[in-house]
N, C-alpha and C positions, 0 to 999 in steps of 0.2 A: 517590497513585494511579499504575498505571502498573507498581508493583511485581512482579507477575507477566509482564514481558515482558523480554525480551531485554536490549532500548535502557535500560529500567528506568524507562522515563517514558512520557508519553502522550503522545500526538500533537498536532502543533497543525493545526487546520482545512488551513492553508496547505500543510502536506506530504500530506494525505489528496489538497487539489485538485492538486497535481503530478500524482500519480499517476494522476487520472482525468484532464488537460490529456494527457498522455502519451499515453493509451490514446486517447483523442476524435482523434488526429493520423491523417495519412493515411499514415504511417509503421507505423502499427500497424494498419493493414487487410486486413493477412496474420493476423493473430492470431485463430482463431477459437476457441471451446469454454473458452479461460483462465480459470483463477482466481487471481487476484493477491492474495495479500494483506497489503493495510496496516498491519498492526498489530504493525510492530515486533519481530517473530519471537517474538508469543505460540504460534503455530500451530509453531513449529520446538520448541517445548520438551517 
C-alpha cells in the first residue's frame, strides 16, 4: 500500500498526529482557511 504516493508508503498514525499537534499549537493561530495535506505528496502527483 502506499504505492501511489510520493514517500511510496503509508503513513503511520504518529506522523498524521504530528501534524494535527502542529496545527492545535498557539503557533499556528495565524493560520486561517489552510489546507494541509498528509498524505505523503499523493496530492503533488
Amino acid at each position: 500500500m502506499g504505492l501511489a504516493t510520493a514517500l511510496k508508503r503509508t503513513s503511520t498514525p504518529a506522523e498524521v498526529v504530528h501534524v494535527i499537534a502542529v496545527l492545535a499549537k498557539d503557533r499556528a493561530s495565524y493560520m486561517t482557511g489552510a489546507i494541509v495535506a498528509a498524505d505523503g505528496g499523493r496530492t503533488a502527483i
